[in-house]
Structures are given as C-alpha cells and as structure tokens.
C-alpha positions as CSV (number, residue, x, y, z in Angstrom):
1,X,-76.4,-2.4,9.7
2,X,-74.5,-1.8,5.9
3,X,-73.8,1.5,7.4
4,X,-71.8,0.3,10.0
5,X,-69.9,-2.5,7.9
6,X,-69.3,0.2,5.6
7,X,-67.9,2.6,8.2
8,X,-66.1,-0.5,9.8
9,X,-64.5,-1.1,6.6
10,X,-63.5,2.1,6.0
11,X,-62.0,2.3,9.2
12,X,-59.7,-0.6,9.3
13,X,-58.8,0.4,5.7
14,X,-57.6,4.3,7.0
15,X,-56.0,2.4,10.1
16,X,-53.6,0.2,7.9
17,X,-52.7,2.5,5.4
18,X,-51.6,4.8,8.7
19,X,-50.1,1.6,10.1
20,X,-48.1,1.0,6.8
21,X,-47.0,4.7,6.2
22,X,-46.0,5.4,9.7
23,X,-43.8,1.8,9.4
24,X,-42.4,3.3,6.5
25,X,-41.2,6.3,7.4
26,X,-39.9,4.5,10.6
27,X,-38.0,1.9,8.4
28,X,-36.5,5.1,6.5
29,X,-35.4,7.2,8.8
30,X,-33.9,4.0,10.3
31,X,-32.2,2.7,7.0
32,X,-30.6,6.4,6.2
33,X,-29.6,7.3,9.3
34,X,-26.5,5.5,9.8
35,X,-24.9,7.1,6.2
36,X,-26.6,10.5,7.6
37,X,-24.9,9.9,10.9
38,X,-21.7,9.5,9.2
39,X,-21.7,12.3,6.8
40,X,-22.7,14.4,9.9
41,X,-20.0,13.5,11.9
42,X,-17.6,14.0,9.2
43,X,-18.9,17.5,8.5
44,X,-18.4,18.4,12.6
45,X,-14.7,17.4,12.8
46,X,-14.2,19.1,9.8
47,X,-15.3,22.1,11.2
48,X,-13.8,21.5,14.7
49,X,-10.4,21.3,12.3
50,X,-9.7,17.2,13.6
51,X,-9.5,15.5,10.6
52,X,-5.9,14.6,9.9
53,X,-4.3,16.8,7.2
54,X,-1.4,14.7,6.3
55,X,-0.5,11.1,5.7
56,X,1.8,11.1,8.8
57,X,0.1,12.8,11.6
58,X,1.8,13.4,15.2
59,X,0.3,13.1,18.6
60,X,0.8,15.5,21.3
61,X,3.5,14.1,22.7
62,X,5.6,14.3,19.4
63,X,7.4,11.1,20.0
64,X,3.9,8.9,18.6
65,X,2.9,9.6,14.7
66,X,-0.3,7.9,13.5
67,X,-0.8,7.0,9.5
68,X,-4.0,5.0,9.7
69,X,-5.9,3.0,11.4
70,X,-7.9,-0.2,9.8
71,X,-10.3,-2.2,10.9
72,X,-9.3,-5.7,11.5
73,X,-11.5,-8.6,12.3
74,X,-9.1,-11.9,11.1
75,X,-8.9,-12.4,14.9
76,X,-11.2,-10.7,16.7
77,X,-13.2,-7.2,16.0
78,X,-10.1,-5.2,17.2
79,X,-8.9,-1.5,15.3
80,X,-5.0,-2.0,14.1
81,X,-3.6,1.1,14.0
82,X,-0.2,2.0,11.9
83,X,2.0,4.2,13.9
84,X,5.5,5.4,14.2
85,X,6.8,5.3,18.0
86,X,9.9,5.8,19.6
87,X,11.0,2.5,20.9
88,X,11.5,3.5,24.3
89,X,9.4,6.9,24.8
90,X,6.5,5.8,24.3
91,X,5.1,3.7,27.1
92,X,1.2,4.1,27.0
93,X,-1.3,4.9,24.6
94,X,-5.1,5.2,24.4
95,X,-8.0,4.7,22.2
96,X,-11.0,6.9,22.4
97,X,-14.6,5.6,20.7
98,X,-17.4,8.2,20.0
99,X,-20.3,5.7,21.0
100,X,-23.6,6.4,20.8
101,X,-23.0,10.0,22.1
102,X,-20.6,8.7,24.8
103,X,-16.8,8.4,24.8
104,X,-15.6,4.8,25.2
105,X,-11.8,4.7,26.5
106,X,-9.8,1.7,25.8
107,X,-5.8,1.0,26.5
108,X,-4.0,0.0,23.6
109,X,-1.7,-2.4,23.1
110,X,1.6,-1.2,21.5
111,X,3.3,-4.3,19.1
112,X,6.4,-2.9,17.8
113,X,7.7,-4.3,15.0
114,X,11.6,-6.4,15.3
115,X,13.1,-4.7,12.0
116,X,14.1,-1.5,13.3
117,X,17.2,-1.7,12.3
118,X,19.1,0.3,15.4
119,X,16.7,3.7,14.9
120,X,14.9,5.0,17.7
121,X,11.9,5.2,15.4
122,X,9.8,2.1,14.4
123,X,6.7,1.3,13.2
124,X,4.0,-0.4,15.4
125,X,0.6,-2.2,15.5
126,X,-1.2,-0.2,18.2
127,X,-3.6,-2.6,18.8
128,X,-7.5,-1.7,20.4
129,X,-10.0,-4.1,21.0
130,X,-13.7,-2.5,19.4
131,X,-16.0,-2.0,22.3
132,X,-19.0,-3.6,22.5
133,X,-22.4,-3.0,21.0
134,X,-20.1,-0.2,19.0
135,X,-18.9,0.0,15.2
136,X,-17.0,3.3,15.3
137,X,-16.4,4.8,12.3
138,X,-13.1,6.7,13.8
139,X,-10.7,6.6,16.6
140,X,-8.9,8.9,18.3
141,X,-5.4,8.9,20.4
142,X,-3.5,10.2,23.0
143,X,-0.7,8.9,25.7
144,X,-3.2,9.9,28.8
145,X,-5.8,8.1,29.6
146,X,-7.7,11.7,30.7
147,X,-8.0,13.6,27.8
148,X,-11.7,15.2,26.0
149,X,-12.7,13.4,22.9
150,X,-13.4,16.6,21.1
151,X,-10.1,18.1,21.6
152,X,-8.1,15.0,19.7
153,X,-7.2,14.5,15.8
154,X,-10.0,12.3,14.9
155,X,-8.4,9.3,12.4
156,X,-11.3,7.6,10.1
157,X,-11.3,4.2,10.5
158,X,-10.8,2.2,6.6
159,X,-11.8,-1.1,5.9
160,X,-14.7,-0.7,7.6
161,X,-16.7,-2.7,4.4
162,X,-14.1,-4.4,2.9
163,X,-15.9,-5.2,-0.3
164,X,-14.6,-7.1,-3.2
165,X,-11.2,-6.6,-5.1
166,X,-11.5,-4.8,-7.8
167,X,-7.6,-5.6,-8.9
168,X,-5.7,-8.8,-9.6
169,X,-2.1,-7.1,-8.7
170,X,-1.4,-3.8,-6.6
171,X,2.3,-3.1,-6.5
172,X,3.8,-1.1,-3.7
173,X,6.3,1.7,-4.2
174,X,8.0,2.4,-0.9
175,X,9.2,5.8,-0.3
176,X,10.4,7.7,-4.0
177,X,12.8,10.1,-2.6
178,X,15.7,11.9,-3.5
179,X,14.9,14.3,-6.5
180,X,13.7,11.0,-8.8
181,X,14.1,11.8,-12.2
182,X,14.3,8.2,-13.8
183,X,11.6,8.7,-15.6
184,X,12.6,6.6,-18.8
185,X,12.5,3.9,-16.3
186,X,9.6,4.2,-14.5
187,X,7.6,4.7,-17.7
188,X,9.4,1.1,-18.9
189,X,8.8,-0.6,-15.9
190,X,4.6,1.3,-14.9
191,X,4.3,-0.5,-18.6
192,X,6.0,-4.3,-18.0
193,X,3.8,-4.0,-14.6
194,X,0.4,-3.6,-16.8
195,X,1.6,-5.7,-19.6
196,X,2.6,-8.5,-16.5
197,X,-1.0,-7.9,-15.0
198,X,-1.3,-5.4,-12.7
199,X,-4.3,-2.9,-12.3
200,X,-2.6,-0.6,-9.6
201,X,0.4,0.6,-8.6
202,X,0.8,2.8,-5.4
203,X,3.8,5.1,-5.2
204,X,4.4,6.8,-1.4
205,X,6.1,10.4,-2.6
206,X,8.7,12.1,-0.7
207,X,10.0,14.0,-3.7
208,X,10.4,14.0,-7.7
209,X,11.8,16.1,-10.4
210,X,9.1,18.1,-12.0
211,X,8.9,16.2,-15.5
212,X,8.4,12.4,-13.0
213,X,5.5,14.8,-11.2
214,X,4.1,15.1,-14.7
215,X,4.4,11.2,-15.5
216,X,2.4,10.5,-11.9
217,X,-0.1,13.3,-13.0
218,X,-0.5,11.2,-16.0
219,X,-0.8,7.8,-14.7
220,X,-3.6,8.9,-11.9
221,X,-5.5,10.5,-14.6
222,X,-5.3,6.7,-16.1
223,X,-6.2,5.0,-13.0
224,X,-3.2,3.0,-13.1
225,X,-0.9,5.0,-10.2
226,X,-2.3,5.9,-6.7
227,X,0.2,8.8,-5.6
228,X,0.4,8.6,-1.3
229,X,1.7,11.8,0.2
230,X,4.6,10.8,2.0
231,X,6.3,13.7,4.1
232,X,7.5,12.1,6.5
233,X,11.0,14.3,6.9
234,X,8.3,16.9,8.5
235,X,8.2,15.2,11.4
236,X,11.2,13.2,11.7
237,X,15.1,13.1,10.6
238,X,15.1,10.5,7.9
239,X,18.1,8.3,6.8
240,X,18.8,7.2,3.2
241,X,20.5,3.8,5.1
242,X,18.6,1.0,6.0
243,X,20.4,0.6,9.5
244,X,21.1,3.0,12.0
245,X,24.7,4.7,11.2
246,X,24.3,6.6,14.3
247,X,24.7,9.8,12.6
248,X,21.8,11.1,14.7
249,X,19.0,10.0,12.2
250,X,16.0,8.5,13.8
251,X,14.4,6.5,11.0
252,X,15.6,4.3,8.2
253,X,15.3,4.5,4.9
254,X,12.0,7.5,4.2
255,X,10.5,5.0,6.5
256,X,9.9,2.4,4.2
257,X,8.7,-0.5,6.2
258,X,6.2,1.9,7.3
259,X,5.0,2.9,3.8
260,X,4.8,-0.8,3.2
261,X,3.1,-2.1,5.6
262,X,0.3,0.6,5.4
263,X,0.4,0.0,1.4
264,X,-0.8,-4.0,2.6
265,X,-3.5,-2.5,4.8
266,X,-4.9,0.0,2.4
267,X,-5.1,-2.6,-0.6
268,X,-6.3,-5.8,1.7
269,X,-9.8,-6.3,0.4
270,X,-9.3,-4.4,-3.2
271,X,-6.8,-6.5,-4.2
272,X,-6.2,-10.0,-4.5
273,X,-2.3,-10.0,-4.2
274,X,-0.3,-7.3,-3.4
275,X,3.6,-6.9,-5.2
276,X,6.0,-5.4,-3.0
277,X,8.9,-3.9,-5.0
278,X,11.3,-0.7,-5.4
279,X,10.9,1.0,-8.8
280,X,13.6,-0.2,-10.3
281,X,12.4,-4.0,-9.8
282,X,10.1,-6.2,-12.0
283,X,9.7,-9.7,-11.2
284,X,10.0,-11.4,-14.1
285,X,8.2,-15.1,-14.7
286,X,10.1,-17.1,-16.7
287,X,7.7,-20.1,-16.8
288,X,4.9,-18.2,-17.9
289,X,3.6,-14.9,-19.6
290,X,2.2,-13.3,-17.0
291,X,1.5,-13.1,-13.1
292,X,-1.5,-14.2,-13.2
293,X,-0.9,-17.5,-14.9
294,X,2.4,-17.9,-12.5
295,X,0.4,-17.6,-9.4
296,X,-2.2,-19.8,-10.5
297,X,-0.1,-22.5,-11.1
298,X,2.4,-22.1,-7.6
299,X,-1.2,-21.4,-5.6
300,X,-2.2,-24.8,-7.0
301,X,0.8,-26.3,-6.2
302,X,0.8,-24.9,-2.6
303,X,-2.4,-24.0,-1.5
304,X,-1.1,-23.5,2.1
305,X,1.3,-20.6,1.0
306,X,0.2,-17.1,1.0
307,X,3.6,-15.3,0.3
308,X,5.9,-15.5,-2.4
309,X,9.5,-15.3,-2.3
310,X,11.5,-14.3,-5.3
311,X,15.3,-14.1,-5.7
312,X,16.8,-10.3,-6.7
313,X,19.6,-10.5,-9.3
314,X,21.4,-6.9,-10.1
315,X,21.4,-6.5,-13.6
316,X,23.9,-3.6,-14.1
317,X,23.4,-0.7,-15.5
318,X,27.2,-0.2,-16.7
319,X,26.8,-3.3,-18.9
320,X,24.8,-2.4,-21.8
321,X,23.4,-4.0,-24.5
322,X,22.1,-3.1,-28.1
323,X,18.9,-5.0,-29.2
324,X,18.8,-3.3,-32.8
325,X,15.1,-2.6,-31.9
326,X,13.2,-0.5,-34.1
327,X,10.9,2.6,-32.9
328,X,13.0,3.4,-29.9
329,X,15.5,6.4,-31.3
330,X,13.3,9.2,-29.8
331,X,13.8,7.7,-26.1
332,X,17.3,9.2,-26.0
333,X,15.9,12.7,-25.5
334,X,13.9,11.1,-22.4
335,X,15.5,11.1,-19.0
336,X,16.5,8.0,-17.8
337,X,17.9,4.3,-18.4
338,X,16.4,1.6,-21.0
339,X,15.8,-1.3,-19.5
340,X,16.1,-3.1,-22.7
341,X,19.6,-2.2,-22.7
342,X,20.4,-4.6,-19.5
343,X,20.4,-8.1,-20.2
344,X,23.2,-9.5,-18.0
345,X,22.9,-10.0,-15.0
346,X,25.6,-11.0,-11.7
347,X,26.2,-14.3,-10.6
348,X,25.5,-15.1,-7.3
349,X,28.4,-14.7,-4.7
350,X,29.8,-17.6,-2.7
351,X,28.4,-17.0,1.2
352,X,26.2,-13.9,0.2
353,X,22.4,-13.7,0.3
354,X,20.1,-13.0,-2.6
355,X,17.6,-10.5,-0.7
356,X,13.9,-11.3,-2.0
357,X,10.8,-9.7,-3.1
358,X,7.3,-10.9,-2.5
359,X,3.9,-10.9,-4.5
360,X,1.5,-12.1,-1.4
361,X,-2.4,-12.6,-0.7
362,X,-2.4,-9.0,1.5
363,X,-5.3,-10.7,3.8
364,X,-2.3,-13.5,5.0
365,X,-0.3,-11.1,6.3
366,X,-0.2,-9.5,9.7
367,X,3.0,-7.5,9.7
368,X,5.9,-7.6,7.2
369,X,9.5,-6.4,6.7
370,X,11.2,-5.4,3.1
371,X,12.0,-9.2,2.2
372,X,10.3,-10.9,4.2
373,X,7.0,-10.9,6.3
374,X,7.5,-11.2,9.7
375,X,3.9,-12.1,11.2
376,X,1.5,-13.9,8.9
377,X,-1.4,-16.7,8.7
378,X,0.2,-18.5,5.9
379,X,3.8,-20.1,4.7
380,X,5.3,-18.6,2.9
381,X,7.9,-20.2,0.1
382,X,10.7,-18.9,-1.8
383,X,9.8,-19.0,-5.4
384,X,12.5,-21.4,-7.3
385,X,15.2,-19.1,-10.1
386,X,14.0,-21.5,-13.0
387,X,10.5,-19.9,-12.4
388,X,11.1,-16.3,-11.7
389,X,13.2,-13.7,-10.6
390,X,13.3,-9.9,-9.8
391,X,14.9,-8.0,-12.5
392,X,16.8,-5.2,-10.8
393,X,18.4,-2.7,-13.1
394,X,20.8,-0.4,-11.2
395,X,24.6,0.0,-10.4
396,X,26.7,-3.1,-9.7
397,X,27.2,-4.8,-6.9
398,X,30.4,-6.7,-8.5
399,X,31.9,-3.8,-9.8
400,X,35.4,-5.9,-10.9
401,X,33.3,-8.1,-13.0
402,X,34.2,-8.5,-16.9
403,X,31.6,-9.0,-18.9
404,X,32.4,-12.6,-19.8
405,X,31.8,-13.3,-16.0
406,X,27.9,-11.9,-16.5
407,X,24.8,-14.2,-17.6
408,X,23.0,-13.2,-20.5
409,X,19.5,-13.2,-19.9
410,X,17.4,-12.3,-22.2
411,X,14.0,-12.8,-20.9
412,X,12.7,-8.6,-20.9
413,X,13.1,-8.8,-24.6
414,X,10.3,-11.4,-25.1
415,X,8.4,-8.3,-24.3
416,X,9.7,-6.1,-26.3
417,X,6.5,-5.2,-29.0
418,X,4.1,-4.3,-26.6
419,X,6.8,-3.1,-24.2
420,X,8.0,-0.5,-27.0
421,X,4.5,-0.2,-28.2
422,X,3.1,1.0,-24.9
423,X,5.8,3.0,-23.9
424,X,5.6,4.8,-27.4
425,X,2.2,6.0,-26.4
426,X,2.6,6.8,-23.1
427,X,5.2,8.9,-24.3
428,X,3.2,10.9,-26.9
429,X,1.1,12.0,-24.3
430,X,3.2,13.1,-22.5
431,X,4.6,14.8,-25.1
432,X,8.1,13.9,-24.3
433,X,8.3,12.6,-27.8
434,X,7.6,14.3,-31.2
C-alpha cells in the first residue's frame, strides 16, 4: 500500500508539471506570435517588392495617390486613409484586408475635402470600415473591386497602438520648396520654437540648398527635426499658387493641405498639441513666456475648445531694425535674415482678413485646411491680439508704407539671451561660425 501512494504521488506530480509546461509553451507561442506574425509579413512584402517606397505612392490608375493610412477609432474602428484624388476621375475605390489567411474586400468611402482651391487634385479621407473579428496591420487599394491581394502596394497601417505623447508641441512644416536657403532663419526660428516649448518639429521636403540640407542633418541628429520626404512633383504638376491659375497645374501649393493634414495624423497620439505654421512664422505669446503656460491658461478658460486661432501680422523684412546686441557680428557670413532685425510690424487693413494659424489638440480634429480646420470634435476660438500673435517675417504686404505708419513691437527681443545663446551654438556646430 506505501508503494502505491508513493507511485500515485509520483504520478500526479509528473502529470502537472507536464500539464504546466505544455500550458506554458502554449501561452508562449500564443503571446509571440502576433509580433512574429507581423515581422513575418513585413519580411514577405518586402520581398514581393509591395511595400511603398515613397511618401506619395500612386495607384494603378494614376489619377489616386495614397500617403498613409491611420487607424482611426474616435467614431468607430474604421482605417482613414490620406490620399490625393482627382475630383472627378476617381469614382470608386477599394480596401483589401489580409485576414486570417483570407482577403477581406471592403468599398471605401471617398470624403474629399472643400478646400481645393479650383485644382483637379485634392486631398481626401478614403474612408474603410475594419472588418470584423480583424485588426489588420495593412491595407491595400485599388479602383476595382476584382483585383489579387498579392499583386497590390501593401500600405502599413500607423496608429495602430497609439501610446502616450512623448511631446508637448509638434510644429508642422508644410511643403519647403523652392531651393530654401534661409537658413539664418530657420536656425532663429527651430531655436524660439525650443526656447517656446516645442520637442518636434516636422519639415515635409521638396527641395533645399545644400548648406539648409546640412542644418536638417543636424537637427535629426538632435531629435528636434523629423525630415518627411515630400516629392510630390514626381507624380503630379505642382503650383507655387494656392488657387488654381489655370495654367494647367493640378495641385496647389507642393500640396500643402495634404502635408498638413497627414503631419496631424502622424503626431495624433505623440503629441499633445500640434502647431501648424510656415517656417517663417512663430506665434508669439505675449501674455506669457511660453506655450505651455499660454495654453494652460486659454484651455482653462475654455475647456470646450480644441483649436486655437491666432492672428498673422507681416512683419517686413525691408524695415529693419538695429538692437545693438552683442555676440551676433559673425551671423552676417550666414545665409539668411535676422529676425531680430524686424520689429515692426503692418497695421491691419480696413475690409481685409488677418489669415490665422492654429496650435490644436491633434486628437480634435478630423480634417483641416491652412487657417482653419474644417471638420472637428471641438470649437475652436480665435486667440485675442493682446494674448498672442504670429510673427511673420517676410516681404510686405503694404509695400507704400513709411515707417512712421508701422507698429513697433518689440516682443522677440525679450528673448534675445537665450535666443543669441542657442543660436551661437547651433552655429558652431555647424561650423558656419568660427
């Protein structure tokens, strides 16, 4: 009798220890197989070549040209994908889903956007619902409704895990183009944009001199720039015009709406607000030191509001100023304007608009133009002149004015010891300075 407890015992023990390594392995194989899975299916469109090689990638049909596509549950678990279409061309598109070894089909809805300023070319939301019992981890396109999953441009979908942000302020650059070489400039203002309280700035790059390539080689070494490919004269004829001239362009401006509106989408869970601005803007608090302290005290004051309206005043470039500021002699051998030098700025005109810049919570916003958004889930409010404005250094817009006729506004020289200190450095690195 022992003998058989003992054997019993024995037993029962071998048994569990089975159970419990067998569950083990099970729970594994189960818990690394969906990052497997992924990694596997990236390495087999790679090798079938259907990975998307650009930012801007064209469908057969050359008249549809995807950017990306994001995963978007604020409504329902539904894949938005950024696209540029020809308003009238384009009439159908499809959404194919690798599920569970089978290819899921869906019609897509195509949401074209109003501001298309007379171009044939727009950009649109093309809009499919996820199927169900699936979370794809890409999405593939075409205009028939007939076509082989294996044979399309696979796009990965982002924002898949959104995450946490890991920045305060992300600041869109739409679209540099035409040979920029302001690099004086852009150094000043990548610096008030740090010293203001940004972590990130993205820049979407048609084209630069060599010595700004340098600067952005600098600046993504740092972490502080995020340089997006943007060739999007490959595939389309671009216009430097923001509406149609019918010249026999087909898209406005480098495409900058598109730029912008995929520069929301990219940044919506790393960021808490998102600044959308040219690079030769800086929106300047007046009220308070930095952004962040400015947007704590309007979100407090309007907790309903998610985007931010701020009045752009030309301050001209022909206008210039002398601040008697020591340390800043060597910037003369750098390329570019001083935007310490501008300090007056144009009074409004009688019956004109002040166009308007935005900082904005990216996860309010569905769809946005250049000043304003144009589909949303919160207000928006324009920001009042006595608490901030866009400083925008360029050529006038009032080109008669005297200089009596300016304002003086002083309010980029408050920053002028860390804005010289900073810029200093930067420089020396670069070794633009000696």
């Amino acid at each position: 009798m022992p003998h058989f407890t003992r054997f019993y015992f024995y037993g029962c023990s071998l048994g569990l220890t089975c159970f419990i390594l067998s569950f083990s392995f099970h729970w594994s194989q189960n818990f690394f197989w969906s990052k497997s899975h992924l990694m596997k299916q990236e390495q087999t469109l790679a090798s079938r070549d259907q990975l998307p090689r650009d930012t801007i990638t064209p469908l057969k049909d050359n008249k549809t040209y995807i950017i990306a596509p994001y995963y978007d549950h604020r409504e329902r678990n539904m894949i938005r994908i950024l696209g540029i279409v020809h308003h009238t061309e384009v009439k159908e598109l499809y959404c194919y889903f690798s599920c569970a070894n089978t290819t899921v089909r869906v019609k897509a809805d195509i949401d074209m956007h109003q501001d298309r300023f007379g171009f044939p070319y727009g950009l649109s939301d093309i809009i499919c619902n996820e199927p169900t019992d699936c979370s794809p981890t890409h999405v593939a396109l075409d205009s028939s409704p007939t076509e082989n999953f294996a044979d399309l441009i696979s796009f990965p979908i982002q924002n898949r895990n959104p995450g946490s942000p890991t920045a305060s302020f992300t600041v869109c650059f739409s679209a540099m183009f035409g040979n920029y070489s302001n690099v004086l400039q852009f150094i000043q203002t990548v610096e008030m944009y740090k010293i203001l309280g940004a972590q990130k700035v993205m820049v979407y790059l048609n084209n630069c001199s060599r010595q700004m390539e340098e600067v952005l080689q600098y600046y993504t070494e740092e972490g502080t720039v995020e340089v997006i490919p943007w060739h999007i004269q490959r595939y389309l004829k671009v216009s430097d015009n923001w509406q149609y001239p019918n010249d026999g362009t087909e898209i406005g401006y480098y495409g900058q709406i598109s730029a912008l509106n995929d520069c929301i989408y990219r940044n919506m869970y790393s960021s808490k607000f998102v600044v959308l601005n040219d690079q030769d803007e800086i929106i300047l608090p007046f009220k308070h030191r930095t952004w962040d302290t400015m947007m704590e005290s309007l979100q407090r004051k309007n907790p309903k509001v998610g985007i931010f309206q701020f009045e752009n005043h030309i301050f001209p470039q022909t206008v210039v100023s002398n601040g008697n500021f020591t340390n800043t002699s060597s910037w003369n051998r750098v390329p570019g304007s001083n935007l310490l030098q501008y300090i007056h700025r144009e009074p409004d005109r009688l019956s004109y608009y002040n166009a308007r810049k935005m900082i904005l919570d990216p996860r309010a916003v569905i769809q946005t133009s250049v000043h304003s958004t144009l589909k949303q889930y919160k207000r928006s409010m324009y920001v009042p002149l006595h608490t901030a404005l866009v400083y925008h250094c360029r050529d006038p817009l009032q080109h008669n004015l005297p200089r009596a006729s300016l304002i003086k506004d002083r309010t980029i020289w408050r920053y002028n010891v860390s804005l010289i200190r900073n810029v200093n450095q930067a420089l020396l690195k670069f070794k633009l300075i000696g």
